[in-house]
BANU-765225 format. One line per field, with one value per residue: residue number from 0; chain; x, y, z of N, C-alpha, C, O in turn. Coordinates in pm, 1 decimal. Atoms other than C-alpha are relative to their C-alpha. Layout:
BEGIN
dofi [NUM,...]
paba [A,...]
n_xx [X,...]
n_yy [Y,...]
n_zz [Z,...]
ca_xx [X,...]
ca_yy [Y,...]
ca_zz [Z,...]
c_xx [X,...]
c_yy [Y,...]
c_zz [Z,...]
o_xx [X,...]
o_yy [Y,...]
o_zz [Z,...]
***
This chain:
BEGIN
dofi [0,1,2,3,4,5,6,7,8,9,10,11,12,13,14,15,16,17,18,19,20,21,22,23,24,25,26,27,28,29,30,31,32,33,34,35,36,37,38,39,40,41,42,43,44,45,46,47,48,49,50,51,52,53,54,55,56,57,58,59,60,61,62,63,64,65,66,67,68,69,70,71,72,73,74,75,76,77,78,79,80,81,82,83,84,85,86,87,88,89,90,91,92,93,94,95,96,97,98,99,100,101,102,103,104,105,106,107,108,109,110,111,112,113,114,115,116,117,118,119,120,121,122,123,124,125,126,127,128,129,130,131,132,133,134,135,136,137,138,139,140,141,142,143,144,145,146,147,148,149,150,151,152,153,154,155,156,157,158,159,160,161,162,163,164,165,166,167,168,169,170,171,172,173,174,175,176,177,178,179,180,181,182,183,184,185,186,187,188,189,190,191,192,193]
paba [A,A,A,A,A,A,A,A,A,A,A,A,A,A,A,A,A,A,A,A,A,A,A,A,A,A,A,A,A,A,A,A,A,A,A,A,A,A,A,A,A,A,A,A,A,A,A,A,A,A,A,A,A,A,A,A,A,A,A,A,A,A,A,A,A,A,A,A,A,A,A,A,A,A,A,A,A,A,A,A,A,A,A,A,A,A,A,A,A,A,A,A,A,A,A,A,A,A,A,A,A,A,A,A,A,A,A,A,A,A,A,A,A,A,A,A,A,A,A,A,A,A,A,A,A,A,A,A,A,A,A,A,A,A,A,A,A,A,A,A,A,A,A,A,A,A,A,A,A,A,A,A,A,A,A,A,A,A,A,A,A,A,A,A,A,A,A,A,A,A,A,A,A,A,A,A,A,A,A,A,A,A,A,A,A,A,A,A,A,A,A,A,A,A]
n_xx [141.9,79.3,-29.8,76.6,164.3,-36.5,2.4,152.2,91.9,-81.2,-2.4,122.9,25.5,-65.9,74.0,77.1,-76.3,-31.3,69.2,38.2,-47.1,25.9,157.0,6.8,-23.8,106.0,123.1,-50.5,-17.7,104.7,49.7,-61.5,77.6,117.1,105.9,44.6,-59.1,143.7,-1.2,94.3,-14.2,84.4,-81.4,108.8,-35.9,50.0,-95.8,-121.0,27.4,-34.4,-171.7,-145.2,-35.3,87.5,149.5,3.2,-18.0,170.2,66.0,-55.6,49.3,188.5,87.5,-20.9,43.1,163.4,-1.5,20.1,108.6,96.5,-32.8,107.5,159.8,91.5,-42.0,93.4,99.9,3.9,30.8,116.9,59.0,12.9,49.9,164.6,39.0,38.1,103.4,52.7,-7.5,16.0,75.5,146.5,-62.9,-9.9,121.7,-25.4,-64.3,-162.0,-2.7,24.6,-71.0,-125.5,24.8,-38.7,-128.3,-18.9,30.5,-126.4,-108.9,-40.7,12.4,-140.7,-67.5,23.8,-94.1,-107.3,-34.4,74.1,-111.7,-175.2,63.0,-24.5,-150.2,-99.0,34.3,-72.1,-139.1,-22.1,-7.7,-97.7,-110.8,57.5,10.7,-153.8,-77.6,29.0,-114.9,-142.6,-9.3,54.3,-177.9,-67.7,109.7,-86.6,-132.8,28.8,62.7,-117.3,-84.6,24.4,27.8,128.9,85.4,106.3,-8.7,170.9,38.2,21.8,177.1,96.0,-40.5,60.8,-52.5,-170.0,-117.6,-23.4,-141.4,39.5,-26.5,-104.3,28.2,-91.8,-109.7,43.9,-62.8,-121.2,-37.1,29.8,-38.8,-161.0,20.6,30.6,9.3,151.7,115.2,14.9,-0.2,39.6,150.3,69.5,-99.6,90.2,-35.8,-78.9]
n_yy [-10.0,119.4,24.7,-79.6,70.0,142.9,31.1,-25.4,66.9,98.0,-61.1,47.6,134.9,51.2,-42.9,127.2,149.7,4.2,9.4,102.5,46.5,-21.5,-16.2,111.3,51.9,1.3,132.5,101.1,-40.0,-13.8,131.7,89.7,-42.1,21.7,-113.0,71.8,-127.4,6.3,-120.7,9.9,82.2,19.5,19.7,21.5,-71.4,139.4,46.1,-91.4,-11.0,135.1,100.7,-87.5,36.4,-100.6,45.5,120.1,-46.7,-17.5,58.1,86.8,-75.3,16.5,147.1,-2.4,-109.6,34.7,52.3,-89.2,-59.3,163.4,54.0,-66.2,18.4,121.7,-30.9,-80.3,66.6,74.8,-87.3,-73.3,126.8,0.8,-106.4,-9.7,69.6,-45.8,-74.1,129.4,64.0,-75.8,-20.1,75.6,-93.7,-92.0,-47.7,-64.7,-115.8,-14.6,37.4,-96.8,-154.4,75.5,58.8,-118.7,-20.6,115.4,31.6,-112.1,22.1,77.4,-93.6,-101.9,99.5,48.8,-122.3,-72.5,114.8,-44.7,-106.8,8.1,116.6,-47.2,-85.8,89.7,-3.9,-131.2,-13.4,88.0,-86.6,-110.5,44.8,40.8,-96.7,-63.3,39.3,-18.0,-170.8,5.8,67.3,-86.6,-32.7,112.9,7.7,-164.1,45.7,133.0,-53.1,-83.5,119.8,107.6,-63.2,-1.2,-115.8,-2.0,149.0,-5.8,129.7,134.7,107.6,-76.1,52.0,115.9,142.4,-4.8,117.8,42.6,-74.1,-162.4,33.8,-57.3,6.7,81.1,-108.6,-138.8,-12.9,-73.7,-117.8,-60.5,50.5,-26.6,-125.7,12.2,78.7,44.2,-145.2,-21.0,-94.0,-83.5,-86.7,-124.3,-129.8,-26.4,65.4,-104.9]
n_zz [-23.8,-77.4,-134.7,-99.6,-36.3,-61.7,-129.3,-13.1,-16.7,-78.4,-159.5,-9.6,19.0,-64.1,-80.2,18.5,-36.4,-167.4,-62.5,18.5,-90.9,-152.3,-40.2,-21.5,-182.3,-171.5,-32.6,-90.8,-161.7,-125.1,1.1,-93.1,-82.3,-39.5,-3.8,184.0,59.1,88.7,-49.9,-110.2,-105.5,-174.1,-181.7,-124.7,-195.5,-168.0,-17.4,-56.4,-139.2,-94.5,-9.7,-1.5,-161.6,-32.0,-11.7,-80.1,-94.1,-24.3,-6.5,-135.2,-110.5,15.3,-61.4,-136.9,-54.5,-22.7,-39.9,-113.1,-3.3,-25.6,-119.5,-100.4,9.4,-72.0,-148.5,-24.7,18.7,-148.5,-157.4,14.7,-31.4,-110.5,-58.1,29.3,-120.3,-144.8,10.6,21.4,-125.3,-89.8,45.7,-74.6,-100.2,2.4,60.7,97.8,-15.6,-33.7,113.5,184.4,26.1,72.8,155.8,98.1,-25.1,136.7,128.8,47.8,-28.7,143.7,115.3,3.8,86.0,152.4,94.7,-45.6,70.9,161.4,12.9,-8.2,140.0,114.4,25.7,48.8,148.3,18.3,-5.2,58.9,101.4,-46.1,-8.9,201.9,74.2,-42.0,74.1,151.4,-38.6,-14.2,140.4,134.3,101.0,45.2,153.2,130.3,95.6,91.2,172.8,106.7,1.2,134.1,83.0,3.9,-38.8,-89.9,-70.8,-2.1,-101.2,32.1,-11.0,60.9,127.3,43.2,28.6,9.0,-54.5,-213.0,7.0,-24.0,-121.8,-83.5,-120.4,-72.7,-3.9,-52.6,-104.5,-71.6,-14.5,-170.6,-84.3,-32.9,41.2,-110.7,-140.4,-83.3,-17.0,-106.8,2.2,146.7,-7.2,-106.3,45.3,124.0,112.5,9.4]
ca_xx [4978.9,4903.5,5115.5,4942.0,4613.5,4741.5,4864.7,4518.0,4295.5,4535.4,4525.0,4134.8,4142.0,4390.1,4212.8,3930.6,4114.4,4219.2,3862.1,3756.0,4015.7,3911.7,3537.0,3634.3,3846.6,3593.4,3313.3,3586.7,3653.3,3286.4,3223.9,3495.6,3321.3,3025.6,2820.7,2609.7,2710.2,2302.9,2174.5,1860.5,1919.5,1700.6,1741.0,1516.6,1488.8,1307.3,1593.5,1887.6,1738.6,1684.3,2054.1,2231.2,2404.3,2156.5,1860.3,1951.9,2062.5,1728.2,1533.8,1756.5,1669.5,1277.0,1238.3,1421.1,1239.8,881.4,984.8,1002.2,672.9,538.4,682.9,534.7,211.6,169.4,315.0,65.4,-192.6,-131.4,-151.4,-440.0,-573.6,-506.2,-646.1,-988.3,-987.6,-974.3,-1189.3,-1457.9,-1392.0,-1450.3,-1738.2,-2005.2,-1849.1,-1867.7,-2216.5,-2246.8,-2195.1,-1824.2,-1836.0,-1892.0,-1614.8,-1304.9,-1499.1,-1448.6,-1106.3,-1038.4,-1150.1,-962.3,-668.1,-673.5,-811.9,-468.8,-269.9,-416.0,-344.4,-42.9,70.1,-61.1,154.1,469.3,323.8,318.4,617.9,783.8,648.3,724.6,1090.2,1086.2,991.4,1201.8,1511.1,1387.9,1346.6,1729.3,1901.4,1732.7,1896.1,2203.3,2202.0,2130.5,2553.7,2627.2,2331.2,2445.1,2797.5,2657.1,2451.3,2790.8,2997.7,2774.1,2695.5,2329.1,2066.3,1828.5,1768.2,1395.4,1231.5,1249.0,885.2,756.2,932.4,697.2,1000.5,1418.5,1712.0,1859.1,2177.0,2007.3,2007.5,2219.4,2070.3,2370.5,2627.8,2462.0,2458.3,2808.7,2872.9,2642.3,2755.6,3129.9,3006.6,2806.8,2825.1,2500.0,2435.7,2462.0,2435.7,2381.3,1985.7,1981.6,2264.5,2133.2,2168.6,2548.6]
ca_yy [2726.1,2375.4,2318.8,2629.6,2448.4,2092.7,2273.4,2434.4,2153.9,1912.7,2172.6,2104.1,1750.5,1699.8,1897.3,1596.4,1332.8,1448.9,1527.5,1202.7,1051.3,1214.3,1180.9,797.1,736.6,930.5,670.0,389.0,500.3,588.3,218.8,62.4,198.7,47.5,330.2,265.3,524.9,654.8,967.3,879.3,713.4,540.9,494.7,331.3,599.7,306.9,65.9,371.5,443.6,108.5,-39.6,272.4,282.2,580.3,422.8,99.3,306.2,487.1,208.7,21.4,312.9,316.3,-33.3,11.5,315.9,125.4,-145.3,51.0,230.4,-138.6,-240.8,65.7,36.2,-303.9,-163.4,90.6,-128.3,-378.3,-84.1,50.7,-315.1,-311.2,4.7,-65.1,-389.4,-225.8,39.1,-278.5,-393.9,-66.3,-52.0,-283.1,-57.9,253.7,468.9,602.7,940.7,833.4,627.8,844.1,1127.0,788.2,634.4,956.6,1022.6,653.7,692.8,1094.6,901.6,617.4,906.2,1089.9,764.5,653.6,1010.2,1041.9,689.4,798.4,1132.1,941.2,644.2,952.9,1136.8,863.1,830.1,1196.1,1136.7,831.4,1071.4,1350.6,1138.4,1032.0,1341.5,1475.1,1179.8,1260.3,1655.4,1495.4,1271.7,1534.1,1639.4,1282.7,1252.4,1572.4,1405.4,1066.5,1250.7,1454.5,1095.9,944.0,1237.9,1200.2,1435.7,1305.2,1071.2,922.9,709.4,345.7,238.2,553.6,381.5,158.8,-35.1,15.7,-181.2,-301.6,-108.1,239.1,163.6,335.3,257.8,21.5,284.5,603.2,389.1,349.1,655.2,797.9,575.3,689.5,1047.7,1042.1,748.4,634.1,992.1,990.9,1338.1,1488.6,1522.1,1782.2,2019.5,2214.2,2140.7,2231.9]
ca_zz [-5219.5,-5183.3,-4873.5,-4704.8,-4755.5,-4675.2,-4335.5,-4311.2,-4352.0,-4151.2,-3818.7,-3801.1,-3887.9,-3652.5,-3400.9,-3486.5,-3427.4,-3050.2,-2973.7,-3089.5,-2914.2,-2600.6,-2613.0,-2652.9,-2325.3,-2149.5,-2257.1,-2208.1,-1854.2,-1745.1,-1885.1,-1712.1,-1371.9,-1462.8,-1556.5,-1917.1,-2181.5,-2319.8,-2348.1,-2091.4,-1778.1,-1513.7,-1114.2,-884.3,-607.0,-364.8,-416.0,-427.5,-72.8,75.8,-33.3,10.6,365.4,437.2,392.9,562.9,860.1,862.0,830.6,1120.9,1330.7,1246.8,1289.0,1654.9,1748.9,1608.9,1801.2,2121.2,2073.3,2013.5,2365.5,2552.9,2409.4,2563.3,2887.5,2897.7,2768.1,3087.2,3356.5,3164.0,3187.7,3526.0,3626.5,3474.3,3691.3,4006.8,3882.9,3803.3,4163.3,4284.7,4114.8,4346.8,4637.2,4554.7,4489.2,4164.9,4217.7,4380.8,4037.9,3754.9,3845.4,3859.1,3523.2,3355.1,3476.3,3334.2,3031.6,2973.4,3097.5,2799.7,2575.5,2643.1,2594.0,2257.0,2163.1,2297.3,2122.4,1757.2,1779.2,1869.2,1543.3,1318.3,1397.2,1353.3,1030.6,965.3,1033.0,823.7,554.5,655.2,659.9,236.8,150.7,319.1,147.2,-247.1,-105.3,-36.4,-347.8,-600.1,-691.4,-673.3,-974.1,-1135.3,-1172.5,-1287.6,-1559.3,-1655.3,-1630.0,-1901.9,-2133.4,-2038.3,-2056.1,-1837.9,-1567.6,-1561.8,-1272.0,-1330.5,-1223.0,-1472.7,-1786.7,-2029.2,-2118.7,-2107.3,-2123.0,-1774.5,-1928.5,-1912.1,-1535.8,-1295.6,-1003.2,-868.0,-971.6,-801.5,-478.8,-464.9,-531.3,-260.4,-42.0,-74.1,-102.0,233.1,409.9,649.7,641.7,1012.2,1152.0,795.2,842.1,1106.0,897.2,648.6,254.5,188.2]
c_xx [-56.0,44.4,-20.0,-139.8,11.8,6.1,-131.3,-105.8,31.4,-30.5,-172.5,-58.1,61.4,-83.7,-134.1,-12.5,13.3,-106.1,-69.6,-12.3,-44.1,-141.1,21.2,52.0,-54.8,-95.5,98.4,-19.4,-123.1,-59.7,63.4,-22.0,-139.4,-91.8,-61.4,18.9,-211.1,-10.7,-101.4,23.5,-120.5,53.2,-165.1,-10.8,-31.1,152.0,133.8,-39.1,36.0,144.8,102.5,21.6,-115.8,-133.3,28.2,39.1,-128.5,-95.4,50.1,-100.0,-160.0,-11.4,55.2,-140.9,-182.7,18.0,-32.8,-97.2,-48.2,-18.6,-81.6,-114.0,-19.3,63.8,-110.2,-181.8,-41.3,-31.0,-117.8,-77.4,-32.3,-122.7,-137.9,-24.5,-27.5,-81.7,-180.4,-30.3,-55.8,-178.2,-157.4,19.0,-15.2,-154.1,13.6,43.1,143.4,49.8,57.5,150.2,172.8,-23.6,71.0,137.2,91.5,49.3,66.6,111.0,52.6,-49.1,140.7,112.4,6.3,68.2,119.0,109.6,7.6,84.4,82.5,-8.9,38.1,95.8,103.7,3.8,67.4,151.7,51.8,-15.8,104.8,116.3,2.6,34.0,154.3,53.9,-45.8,81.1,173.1,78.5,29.5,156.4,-9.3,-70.1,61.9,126.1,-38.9,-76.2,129.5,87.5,24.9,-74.3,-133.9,-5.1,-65.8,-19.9,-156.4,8.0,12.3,-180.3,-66.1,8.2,-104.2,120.9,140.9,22.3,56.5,122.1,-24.9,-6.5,98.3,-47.5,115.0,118.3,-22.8,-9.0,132.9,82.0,-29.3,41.9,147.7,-11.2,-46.0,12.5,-159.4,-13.6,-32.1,69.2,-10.1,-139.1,-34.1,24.9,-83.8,84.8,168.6,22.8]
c_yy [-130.9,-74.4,71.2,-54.9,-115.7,40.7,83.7,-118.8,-133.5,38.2,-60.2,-149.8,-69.1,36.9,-85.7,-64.0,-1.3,-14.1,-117.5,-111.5,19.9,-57.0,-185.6,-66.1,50.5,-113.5,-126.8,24.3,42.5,-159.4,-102.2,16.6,-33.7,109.9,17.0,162.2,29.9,175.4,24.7,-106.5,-76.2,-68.9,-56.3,76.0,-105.5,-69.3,126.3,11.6,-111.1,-93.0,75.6,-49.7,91.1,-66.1,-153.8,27.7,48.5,-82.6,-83.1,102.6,25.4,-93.1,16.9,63.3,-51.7,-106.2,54.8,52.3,-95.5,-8.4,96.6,36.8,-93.4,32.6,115.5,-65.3,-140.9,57.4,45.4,-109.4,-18.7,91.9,-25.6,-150.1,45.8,101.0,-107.2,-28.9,85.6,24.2,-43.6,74.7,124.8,84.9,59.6,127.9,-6.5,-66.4,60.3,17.0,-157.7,-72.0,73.8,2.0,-116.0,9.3,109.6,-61.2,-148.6,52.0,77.3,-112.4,-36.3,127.9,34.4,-112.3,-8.8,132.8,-52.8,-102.9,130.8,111.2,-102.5,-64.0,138.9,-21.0,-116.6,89.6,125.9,-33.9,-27.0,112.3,70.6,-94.2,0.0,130.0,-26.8,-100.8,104.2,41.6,-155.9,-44.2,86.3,-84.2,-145.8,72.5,59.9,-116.3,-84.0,115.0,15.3,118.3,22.5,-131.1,-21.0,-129.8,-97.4,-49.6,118.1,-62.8,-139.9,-105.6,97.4,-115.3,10.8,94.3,139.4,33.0,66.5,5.2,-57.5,95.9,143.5,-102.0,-13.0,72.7,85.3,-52.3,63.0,139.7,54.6,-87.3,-55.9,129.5,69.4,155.4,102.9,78.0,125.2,116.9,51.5,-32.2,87.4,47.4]
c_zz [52.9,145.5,93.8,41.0,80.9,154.3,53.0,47.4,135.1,182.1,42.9,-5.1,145.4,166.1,34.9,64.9,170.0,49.4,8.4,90.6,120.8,68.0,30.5,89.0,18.1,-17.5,41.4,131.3,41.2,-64.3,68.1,114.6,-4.1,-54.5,-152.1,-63.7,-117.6,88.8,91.4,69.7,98.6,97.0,-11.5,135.0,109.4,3.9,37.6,136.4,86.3,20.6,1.3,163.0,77.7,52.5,113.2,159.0,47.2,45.8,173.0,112.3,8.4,92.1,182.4,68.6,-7.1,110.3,193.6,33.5,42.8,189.2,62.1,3.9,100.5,134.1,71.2,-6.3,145.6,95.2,-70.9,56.9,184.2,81.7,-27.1,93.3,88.2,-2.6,-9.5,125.1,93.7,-20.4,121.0,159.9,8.1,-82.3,-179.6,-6.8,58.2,-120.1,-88.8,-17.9,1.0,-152.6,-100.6,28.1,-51.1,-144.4,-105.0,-9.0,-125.9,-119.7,-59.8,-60.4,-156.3,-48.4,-3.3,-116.9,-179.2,-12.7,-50.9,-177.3,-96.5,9.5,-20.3,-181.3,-70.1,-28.8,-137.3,-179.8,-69.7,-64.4,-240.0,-65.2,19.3,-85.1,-192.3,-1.9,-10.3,-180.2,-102.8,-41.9,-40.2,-124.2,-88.1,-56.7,-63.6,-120.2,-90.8,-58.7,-141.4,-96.0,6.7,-5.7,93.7,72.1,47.7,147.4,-64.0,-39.2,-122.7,-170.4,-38.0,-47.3,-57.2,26.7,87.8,-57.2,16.8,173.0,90.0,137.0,129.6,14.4,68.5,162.2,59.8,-15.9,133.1,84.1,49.6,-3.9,160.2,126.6,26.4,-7.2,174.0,68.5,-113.7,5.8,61.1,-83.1,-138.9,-136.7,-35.1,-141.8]
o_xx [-131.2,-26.9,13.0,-203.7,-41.9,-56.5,-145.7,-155.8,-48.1,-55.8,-175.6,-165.5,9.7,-111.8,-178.0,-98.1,-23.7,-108.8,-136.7,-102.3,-53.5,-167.8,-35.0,-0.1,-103.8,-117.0,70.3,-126.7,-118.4,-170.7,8.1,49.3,-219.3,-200.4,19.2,14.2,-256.2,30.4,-101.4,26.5,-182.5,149.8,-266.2,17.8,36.1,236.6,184.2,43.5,133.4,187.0,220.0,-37.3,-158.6,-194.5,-44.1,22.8,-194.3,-155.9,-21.0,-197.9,-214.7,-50.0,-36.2,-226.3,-271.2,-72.7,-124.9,-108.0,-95.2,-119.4,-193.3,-173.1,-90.6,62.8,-131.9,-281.6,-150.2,-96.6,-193.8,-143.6,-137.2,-213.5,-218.3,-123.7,-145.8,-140.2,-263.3,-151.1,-105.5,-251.1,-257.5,-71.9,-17.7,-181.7,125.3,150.3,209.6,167.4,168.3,218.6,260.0,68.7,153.9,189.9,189.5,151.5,110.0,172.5,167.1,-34.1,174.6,169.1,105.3,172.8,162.8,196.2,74.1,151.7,126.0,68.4,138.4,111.3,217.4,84.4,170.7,197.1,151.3,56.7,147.9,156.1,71.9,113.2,197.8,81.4,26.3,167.1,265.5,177.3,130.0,170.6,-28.7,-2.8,129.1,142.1,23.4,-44.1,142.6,127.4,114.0,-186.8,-176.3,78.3,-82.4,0.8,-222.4,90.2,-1.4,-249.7,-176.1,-82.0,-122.5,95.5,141.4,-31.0,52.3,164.8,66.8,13.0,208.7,-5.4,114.5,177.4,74.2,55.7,169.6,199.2,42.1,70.5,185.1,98.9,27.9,11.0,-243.2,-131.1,-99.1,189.2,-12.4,-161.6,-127.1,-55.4,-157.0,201.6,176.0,94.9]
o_yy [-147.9,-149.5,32.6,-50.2,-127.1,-25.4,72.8,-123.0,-190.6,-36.9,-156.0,-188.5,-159.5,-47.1,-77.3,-90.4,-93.2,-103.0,-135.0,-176.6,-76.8,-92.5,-234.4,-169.8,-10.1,-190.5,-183.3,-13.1,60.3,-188.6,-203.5,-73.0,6.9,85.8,42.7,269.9,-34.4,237.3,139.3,-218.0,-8.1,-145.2,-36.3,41.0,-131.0,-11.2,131.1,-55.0,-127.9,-165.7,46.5,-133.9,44.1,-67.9,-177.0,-63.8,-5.9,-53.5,-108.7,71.4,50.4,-96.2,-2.0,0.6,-22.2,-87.3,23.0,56.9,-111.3,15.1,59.1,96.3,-68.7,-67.1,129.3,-37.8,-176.2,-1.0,83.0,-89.4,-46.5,53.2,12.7,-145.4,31.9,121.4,-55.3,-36.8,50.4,67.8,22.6,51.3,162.4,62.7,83.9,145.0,96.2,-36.9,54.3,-34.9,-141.5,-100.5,37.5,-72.6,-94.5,-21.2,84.7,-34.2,-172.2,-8.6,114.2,-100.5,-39.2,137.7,122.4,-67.5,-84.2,121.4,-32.5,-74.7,113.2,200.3,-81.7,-111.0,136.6,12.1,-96.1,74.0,156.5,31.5,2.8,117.3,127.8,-34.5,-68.3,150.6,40.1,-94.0,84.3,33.7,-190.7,-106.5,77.0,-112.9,-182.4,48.7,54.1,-106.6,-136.6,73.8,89.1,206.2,130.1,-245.3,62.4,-212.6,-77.4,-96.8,76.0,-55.4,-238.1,-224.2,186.1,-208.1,120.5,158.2,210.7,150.3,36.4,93.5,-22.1,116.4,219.3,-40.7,34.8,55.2,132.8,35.6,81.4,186.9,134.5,-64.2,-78.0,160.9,168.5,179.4,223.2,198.1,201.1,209.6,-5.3,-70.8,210.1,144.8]
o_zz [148.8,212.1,205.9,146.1,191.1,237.2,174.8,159.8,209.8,276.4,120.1,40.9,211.1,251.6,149.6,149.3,243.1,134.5,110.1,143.8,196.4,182.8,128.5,130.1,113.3,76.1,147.1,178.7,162.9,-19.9,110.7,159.8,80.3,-1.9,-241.6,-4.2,-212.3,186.9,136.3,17.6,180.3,93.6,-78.7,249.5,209.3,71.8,149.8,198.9,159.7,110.6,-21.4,230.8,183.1,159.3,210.0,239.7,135.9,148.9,270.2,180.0,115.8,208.9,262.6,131.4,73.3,191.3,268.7,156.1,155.5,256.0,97.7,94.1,197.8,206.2,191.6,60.3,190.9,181.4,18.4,158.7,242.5,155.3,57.9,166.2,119.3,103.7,65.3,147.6,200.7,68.8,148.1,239.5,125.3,-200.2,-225.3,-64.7,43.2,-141.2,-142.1,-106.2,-84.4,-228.9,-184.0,-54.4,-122.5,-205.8,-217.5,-112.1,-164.7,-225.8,-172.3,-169.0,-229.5,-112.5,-77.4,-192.0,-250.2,-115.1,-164.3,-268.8,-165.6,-74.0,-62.7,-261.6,-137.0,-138.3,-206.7,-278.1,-180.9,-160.8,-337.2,-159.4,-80.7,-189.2,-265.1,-87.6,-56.6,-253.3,-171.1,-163.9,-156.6,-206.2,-190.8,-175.4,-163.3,-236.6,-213.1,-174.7,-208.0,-124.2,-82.2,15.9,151.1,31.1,109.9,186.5,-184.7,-129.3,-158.4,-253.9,33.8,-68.5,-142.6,87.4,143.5,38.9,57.4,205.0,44.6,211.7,247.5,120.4,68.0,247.1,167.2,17.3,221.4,165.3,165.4,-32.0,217.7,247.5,-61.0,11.6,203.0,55.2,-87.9,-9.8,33.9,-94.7,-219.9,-131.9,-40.8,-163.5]
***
């Protein structure tokens, strides 16, 4: 009788012991990776963005693409410049009634510019958004498995927290993950979420 119990209580104990064992290399091993073992996490989405490869690709390509706008503003802004000179010139020359109808036509014609300039300003903004919102889409497994990694429950914003330890943190470890997960992300945005 008592060595039926002994191997009774022993199978369950023992059964214990393994899971014990197990649960404790997994926290070794998601600590030797860096990754803090708590059951609430926080990220910095701004930083994950800006120092992933994604975001620093993005941003490269913004700043080009504002840069470019910049330039053909003031290229447009010189011939506009121009054009209202010789309109000016034409001015002590020409009656009013031959006046008016190039003033107006002028003035549609740097109405259409500005507008046309302020489009391209906020689609470029748009995209700058766009592109934010595709890499948090593309992020979201590589989160899922960092929450499974470290037993979390939940992963909170950074800036929303009145006060954590820098170890609850996973901001450094979720980018290089994404990073090795996606890449710059280049050609990703267009495709839809897979």
């Amino acid at each position: 009788m008592l060595k039926h119990i002994s191997r009774t209580v022993r199978g369950p104990l023992w059964a214990l012991c393994i899971l014990t064992f197990a649960l404790a290399a997994g926290l070794a091993s998601a600590q030797q990776l860096g990754i803090p073992q708590s059951g609430v996490l926080t990220i910095s989405s701004d930083r994950m963005f800006a120092e992933s490869a994604f975001g620093k690709r993005v941003r490269a390509e913004v700043e080009a693409e504002s840069r470019a706008l910049a330039e053909e503003n003031e290229r447009i802004v010189a011939e506009l410049s121009r054009e209202e000179k010789e309109l000016t010139d034409k001015r002590g020359v020409l009656t009013p009634d031959e006046f008016q109808p190039l003033a107006e036509a002028f003035d549609r014609k740097v109405q259409s510019h500005r507008e046309n300039q302020r489009a391209k300003l906020d689609a470029l903004s748009r995209r700058s958004e766009e592109a934010r919102v595709r890499f948090l889409e593309l992020s979201r497994p590589v989160l899922i498995d960092l929450l499974r990694d470290t037993g979390a429950s939940i992963i909170i914003e950074r800036a929303n927290v009145f006060l954590s330890s820098d170890a609850s943190d996973i901001t450094d470890a979720a980018i290089r993950r994404i990073d090795a997960a996606i890449g710059d992300g280049a050609g990703l945005e267009e495709r839809d979420e897979p």
